[in-house]
N, C-alpha and C positions, 0 to 999 in steps of 0.2 A: 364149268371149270372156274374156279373163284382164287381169289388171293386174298390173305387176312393179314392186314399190317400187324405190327406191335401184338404179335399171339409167340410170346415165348413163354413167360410166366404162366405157372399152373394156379390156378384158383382165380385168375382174371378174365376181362370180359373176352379181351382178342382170343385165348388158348380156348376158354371153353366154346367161345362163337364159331372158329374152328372145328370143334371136335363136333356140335351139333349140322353145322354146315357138311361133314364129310360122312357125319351118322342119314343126311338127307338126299347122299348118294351124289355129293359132288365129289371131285378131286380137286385138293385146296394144297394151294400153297402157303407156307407158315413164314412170313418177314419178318427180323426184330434186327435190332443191333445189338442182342445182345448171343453170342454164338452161343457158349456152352448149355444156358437154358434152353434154348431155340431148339438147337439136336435131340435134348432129353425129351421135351415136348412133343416132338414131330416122331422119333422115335416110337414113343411113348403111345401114339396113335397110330402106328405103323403096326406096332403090336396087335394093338385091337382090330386088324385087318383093313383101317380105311387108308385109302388111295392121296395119300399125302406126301409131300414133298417139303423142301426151307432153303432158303435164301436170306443170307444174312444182307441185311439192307437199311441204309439210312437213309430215311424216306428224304430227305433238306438235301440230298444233292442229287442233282440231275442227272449225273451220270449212273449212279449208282439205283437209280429209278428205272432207267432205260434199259439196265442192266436185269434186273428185276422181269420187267415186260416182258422181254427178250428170252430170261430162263423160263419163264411160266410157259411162252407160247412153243418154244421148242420139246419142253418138258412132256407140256400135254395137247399142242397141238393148236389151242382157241384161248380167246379169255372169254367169261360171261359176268361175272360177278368180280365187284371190287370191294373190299369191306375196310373200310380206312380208320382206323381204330388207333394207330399210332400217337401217341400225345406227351408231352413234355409236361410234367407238373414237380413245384419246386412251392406245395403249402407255407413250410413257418418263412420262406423270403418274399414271397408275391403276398405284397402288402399293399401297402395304401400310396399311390400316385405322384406322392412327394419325395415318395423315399424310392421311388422304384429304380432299381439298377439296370442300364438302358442293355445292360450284356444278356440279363434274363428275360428281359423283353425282345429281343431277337432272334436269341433259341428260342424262347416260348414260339415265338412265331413262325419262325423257320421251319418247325417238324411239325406243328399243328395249323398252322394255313396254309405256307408253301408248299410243304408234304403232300398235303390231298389235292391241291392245283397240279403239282407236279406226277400225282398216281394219275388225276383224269386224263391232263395234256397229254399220257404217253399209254394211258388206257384205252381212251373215246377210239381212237383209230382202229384198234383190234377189234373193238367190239360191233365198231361199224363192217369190220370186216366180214362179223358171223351173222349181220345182219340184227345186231342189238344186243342189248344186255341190261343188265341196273349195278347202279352205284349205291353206296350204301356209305353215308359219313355218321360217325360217332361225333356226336356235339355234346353238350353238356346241360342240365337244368339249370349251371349258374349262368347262364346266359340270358337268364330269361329276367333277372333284376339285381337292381347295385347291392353291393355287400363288403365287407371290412377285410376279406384277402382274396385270393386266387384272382385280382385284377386282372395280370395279362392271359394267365390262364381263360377266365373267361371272356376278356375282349376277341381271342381268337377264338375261340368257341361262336363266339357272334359273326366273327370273318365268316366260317365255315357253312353257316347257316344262310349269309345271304350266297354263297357262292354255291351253295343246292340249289338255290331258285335259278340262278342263269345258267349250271350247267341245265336244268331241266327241262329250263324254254330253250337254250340253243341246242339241244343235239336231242327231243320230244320227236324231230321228224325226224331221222335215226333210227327211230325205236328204242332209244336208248330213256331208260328210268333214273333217276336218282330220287334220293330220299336221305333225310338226315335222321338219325335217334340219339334222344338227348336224353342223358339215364340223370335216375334222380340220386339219394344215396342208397350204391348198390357195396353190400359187403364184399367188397374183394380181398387180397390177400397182402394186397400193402395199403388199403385204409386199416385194416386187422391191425396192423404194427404201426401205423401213423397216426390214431384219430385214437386221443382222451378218452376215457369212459363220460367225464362232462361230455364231450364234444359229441359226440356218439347220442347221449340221449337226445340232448336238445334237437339233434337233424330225426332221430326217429319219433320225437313227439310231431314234428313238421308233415309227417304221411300222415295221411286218413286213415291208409290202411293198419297206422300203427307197428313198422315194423320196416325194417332192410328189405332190400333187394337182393336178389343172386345173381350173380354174373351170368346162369346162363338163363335167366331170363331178357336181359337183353338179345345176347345170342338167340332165342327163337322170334326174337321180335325183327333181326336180322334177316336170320334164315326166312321168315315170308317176304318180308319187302324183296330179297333176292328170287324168289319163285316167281311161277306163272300167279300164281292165287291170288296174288297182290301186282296185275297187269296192267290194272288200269289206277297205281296207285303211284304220283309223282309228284317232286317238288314240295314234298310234305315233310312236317319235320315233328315227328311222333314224341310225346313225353311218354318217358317208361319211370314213375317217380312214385310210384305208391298216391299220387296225389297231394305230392308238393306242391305241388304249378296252378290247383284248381281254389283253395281255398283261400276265403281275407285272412289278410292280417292278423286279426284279432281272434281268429277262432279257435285257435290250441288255446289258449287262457280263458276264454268264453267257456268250452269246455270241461275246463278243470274246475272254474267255477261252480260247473252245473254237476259236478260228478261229484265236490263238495260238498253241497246242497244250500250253497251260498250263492247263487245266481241273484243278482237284486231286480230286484222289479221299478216297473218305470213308475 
């Protein structure tokens, strides 16, 4: 039995990690705060026969977490899987450190490191109850080095990532898993409408692979770390980036150099 924050929106990472999640024979619960997409969604896979349920929920308050926990385990009984996907992101404002406005620095914070503190705090206990389970935190690729926006965006993306490692050593005798996946750029359906055609190529020259992400390739990268298959896999914090995260600096230009046939020689 799983729960999948932030899966209202169809063509995103939470709806489609959902729908793979409930295609792998769980019963998932769908959370957003956003109702009317949340019902269409959840519907929407109700249709196609999988065992889903929604809960409108705003992960930053604790009541409304508790609340959450509470409908899940009466719903279906257990929890096993938590998939924390929920995140605040405000690109053309989250700028540069000087200029940062301390009010978007606190929701940024609130729904992306409080959030998932507050799913395990009122998660861990259910699932010590069924005798273990795994967590599963969405972090981000910009976490991984400084860059010219999504500051708070990604400073809490970095909360989240050391807060894998200690839910992982404190509740490892539990039986309980976590793991974090940090997507690289994955086309979803509000970068679609948010991100430049400049802006777009330049992040797809940055893959190896030369190309976007799908949303539900995260999702199946979810859906194992949630399985048995991935039992002995914890405290890890997976890049799914095409291979943003692997290459220098210099190599997209190095490249194009050599595909000019301008590479100089030493």
């Amino acid at each position: 039995m799983a729960i999948v924050t932030g899966a209202a929106n169809p063509g995103n990472i939470g709806s489609e990690t959902a729908e793979i999640m409930a295609r792998e024979g769980a019963s998932v619960v769908l959370a957003d705060v956003a109702e009317d997409e949340l019902v269409a969604t959840t519907r929407a896979l109700a249709d196609k026969g999988y065992n889903v349920a929604s809960c409108v929920t705003d992960v930053s308050s604790e009541d409304a977490v508790k609340a959450l926990i509470a409908f899940t385990v009466e719903k279906f009984g257990r929890l096993d899987v938590i998939d924390n996907n929920a995140a605040r992101t405000a690109v053309g404002a989250d700028l540069l450190v000087a200029d940062m406005d301390i009010d978007l620095w606190d929701k940024t914070f609130a729904i992306n490191a409080r959030g998932i503190m507050l799913m395990c705090k009122h998660g861990i206990p259910e699932m010590i109850k069924v005798g273990g389970g795994s967590i599963i935190n969405i972090s981000s690729g910009t976490a991984t080095g400084g860059n010219f926006f999504t500051t708070a965006y990604a400073s809490s993306k970095g909360a989240i990532e050391v807060l894998t490692r200690y839910i992982a050593t404190q509740y490892g005798p539990y039986k309980i898993r976590c793991n974090a996946v940090a997507p690289g750029p994955i086309m979803t359906s509000s970068l679609k409408r948010g991100l430049s055609p400049e802006l777009r190529d330049i992040f797809r020259r940055h893959t190896v692979l030369g190309e976007f992400g799908k949303p539900s390739e995260i999702g199946e990268v979810v859906a194992f770390l949630a399985s048995d298959r991935a039992s002995f896999v914890t405290g890890q914090i997976i890049q799914v980036d095409g291979g943003s995260s692997v290459h220098l600096s210099t190599s997209v230009e190095l490249a194009e150099m050599m595909a000019s046939g301008n590479m100089p020689t030493a």
